[in-house]
C-alpha positions as CSV (number, residue, x, y, z in Angstrom):
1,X,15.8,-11.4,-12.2
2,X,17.5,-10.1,-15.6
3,X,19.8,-7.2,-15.9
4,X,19.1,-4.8,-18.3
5,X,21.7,-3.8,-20.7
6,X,19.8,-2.4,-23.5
7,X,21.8,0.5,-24.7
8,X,18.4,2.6,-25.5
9,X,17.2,2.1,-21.9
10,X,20.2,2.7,-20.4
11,X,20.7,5.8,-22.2
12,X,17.0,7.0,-20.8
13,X,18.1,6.5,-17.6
14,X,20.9,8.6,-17.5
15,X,19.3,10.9,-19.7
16,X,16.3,11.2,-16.8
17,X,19.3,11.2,-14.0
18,X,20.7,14.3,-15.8
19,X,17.5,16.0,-16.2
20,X,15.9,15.2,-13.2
21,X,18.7,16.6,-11.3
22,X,18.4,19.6,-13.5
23,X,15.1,20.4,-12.5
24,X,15.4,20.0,-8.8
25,X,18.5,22.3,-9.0
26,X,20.5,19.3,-7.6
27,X,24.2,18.3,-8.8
28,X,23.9,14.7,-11.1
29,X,27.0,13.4,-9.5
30,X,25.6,13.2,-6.5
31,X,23.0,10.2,-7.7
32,X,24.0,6.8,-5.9
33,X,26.5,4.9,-8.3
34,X,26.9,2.4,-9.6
35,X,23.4,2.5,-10.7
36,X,21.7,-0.7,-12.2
37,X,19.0,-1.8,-14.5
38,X,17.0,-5.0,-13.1
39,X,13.8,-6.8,-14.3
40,X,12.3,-9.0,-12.3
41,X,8.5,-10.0,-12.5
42,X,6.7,-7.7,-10.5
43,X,7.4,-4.9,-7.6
44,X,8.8,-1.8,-9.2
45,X,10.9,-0.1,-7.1
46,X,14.3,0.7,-6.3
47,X,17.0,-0.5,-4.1
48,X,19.9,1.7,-2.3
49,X,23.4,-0.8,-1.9
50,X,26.7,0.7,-0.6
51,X,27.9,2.3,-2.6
52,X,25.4,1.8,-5.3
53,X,21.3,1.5,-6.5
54,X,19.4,-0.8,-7.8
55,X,16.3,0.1,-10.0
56,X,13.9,-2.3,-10.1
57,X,11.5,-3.0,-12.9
58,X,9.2,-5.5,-14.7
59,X,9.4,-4.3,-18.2
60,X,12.3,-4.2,-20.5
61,X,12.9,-3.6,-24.1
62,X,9.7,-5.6,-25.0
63,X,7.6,-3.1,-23.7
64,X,9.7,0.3,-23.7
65,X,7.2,3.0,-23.0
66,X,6.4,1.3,-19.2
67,X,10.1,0.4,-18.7
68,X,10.6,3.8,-19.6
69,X,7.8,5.6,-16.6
70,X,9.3,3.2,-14.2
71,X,12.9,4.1,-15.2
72,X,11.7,8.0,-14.5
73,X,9.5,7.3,-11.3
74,X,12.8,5.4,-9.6
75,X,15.4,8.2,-10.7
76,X,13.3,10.7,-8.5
77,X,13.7,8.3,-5.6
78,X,17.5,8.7,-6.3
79,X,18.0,12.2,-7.3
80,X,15.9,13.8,-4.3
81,X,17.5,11.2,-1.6
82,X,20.8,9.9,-2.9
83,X,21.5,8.4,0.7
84,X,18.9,6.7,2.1
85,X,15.4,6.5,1.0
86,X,12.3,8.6,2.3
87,X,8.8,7.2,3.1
88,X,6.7,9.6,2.6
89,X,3.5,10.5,0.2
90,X,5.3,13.5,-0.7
91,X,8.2,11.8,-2.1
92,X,6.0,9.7,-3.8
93,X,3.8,12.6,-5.6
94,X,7.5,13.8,-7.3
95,X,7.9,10.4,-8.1
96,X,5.0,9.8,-10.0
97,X,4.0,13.4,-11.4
98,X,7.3,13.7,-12.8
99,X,7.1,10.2,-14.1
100,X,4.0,11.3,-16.1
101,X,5.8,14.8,-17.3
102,X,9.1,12.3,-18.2
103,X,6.9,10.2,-21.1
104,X,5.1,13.9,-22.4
105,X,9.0,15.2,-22.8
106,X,10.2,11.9,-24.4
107,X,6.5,12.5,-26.6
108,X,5.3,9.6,-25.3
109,X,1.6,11.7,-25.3
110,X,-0.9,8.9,-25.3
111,X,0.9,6.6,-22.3
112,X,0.9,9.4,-20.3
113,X,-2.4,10.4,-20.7
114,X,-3.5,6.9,-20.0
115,X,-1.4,7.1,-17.3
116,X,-2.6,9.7,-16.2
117,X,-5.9,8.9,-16.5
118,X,-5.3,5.8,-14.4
119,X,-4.0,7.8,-11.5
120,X,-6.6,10.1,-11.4
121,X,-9.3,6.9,-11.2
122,X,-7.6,5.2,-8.3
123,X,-7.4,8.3,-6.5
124,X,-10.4,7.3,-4.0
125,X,-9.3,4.6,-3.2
126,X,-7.1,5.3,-0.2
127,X,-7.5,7.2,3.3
128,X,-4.9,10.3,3.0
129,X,-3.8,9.7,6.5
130,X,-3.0,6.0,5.7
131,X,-0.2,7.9,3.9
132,X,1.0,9.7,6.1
133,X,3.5,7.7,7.7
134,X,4.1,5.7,4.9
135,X,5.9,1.9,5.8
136,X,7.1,-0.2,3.2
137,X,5.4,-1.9,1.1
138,X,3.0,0.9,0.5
139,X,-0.8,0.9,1.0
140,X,-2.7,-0.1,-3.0
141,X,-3.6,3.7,-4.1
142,X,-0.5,5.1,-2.4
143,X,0.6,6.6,-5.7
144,X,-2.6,7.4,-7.1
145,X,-3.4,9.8,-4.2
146,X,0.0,11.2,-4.4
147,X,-0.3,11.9,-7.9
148,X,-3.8,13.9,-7.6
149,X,-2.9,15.9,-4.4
150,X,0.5,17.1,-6.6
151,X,-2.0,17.7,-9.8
152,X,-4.0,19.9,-7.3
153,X,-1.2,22.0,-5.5
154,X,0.6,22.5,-9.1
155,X,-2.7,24.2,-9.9
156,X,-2.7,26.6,-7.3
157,X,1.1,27.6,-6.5
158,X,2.7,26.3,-10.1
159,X,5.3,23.7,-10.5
160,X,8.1,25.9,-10.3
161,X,7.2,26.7,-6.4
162,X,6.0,23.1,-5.6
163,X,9.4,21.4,-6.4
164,X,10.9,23.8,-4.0
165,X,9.9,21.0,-1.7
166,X,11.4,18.7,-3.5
167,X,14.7,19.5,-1.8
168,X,13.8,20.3,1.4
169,X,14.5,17.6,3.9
170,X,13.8,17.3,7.7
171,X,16.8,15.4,8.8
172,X,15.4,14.2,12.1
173,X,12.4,12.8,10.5
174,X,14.4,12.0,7.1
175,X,11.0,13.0,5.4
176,X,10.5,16.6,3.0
177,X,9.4,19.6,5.5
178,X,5.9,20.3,4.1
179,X,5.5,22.6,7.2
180,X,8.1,24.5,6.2
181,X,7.7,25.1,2.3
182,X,4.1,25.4,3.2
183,X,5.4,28.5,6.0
184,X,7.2,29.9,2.6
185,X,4.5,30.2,0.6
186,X,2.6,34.0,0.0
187,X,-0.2,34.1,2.3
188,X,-3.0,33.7,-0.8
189,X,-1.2,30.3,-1.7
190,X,-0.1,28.7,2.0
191,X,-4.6,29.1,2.6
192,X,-5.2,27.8,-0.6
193,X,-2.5,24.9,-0.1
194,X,-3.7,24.6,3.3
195,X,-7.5,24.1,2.0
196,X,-6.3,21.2,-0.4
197,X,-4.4,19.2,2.3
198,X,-7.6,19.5,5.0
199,X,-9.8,18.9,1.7
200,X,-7.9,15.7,1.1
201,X,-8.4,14.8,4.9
202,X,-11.8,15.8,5.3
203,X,-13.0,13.6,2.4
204,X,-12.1,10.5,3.7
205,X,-13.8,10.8,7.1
C-alpha cells in the first residue's frame, strides 16, 4: 500500500468533502479526521479508524480521472455517516450517482458518461433483494443496481427531494429510513416511487 500525497488529489478530496457536505446540507467539520489517501492494488473502499478515515483506492496520479470517482464515491461514505459506516444499497446509490455528477462538475464529461454507461449495463445483473441487507464485501452489481434505481427515482421526484434521504438515518437499524422519506413524499410521487421499488423487485422474480 502507498500513501497518496499528490497535492492535486488531495486538494480534490477536500474540495469533494466541502461540496459534498454542501449538498447534503451537512456541516464539513463533521467529516472523520484525519482523513487519508491510500492506494493499494485493488478493493476501493474506505476505512473508519478512531479518530480518523482511511480512503482506499487503486489509482493515483497515473490515472487521475478514476482516482478522482473513487476519491468522490468514498467522501459520500464519510460525509453522510461520519461515525460508523452504513450497509445499505441506499447508501450506496448516493455514493455512486454523486460519484458520476462529481467527474461532470470537475468536466470530466466523457468518464462519466462511460461511467455511466457501465453502471447502467451491469444493472441486471443482481437480485434487488440480495441488497437489501447488504454485508460486507458486497454482492458483484451491488453498485450498478444502486446507481440505476437512484437514476430512476431522480426522474420522478428530482434530486433536490431524493437527497433528502440522504440524511435521514434510522438509528436502531444504523441504515437511511426509506420508509419514512418515502411517507414524506406528495401522494403522486410516494405511488410513483413506490411503483419503481416493487418494479425493481418484481423483475428479478
Amino acid at each position: 500500500m502507498e500513501v497518496l500525497t499528490d497535492e492535486r488529489l488531495v486538494g480534490f478530496m477536500e474540495q469533494r468533502i466541502l461540496r459534498t457536505a454542501q449538498e447534503f446540507g451537512l456541516d464539513p467539520q463533521s467529516f472523520p479526521r484525519p482523513v487519508s489517501l491510500v492506494r493499494r492494488p485493488e478493493g476501493t473502499q474506505c476505512h473508519y479508524l478512531r479518530p480518523g478515515f482511511i480512503i482506499f483506492v487503486t489509482a493515483g496520479e497515473d490515472r487521475p480521472q478514476q482516482a478522482r470517482y473513487q476519491i468522490s464515491h468514498e467522501v459520500v461514505h464519510g460525509v453522510l455517516s461520519p461515525k460508523v459506516p452504513i450497509f445499505d444499497w441506499v447508501q450506496e446509490m448516493f455514493a455512486t450517482y454523486v460519484a458520476v455528477r462529481a467527474m461532470e462538475e470537475a468536466g470530466h464529461w466523457e468518464y462519466a458518461a462511460d461511467e455511466k454507461a457501465r453502471l447502467l449495463a451491469g444493472a441486471d445483473q443482481l437480485e434487488f433483494e440480495s441488497v437489501q441487507n447488504l454485508t460486507f464485501p458486497f454482492p458483484e452489481g451491488t453498485h450498478e443496481l444502486a446507481f440505476r434505481i437512484g437514476c430512476r427515482l431522480v426522474e420522478v421526484v428530482g434530486w433536490e427531494s431524493l437527497k433528502q434521504l440522504g440524511t435521514m438515518i434510522d438509528e436502531q437499524s444504523t441504515k437511511h429510513d426509506l420508509g419514512r422519506w418515502v411517507d414524506g413524499l406528495d401522494p403522486d410521487d410516494r405511488e410513483a416511487v413506490t411503483r419503481i421499488l416493487a418494479d425493481s423487485e418484481s423483475k428479478e422474480r
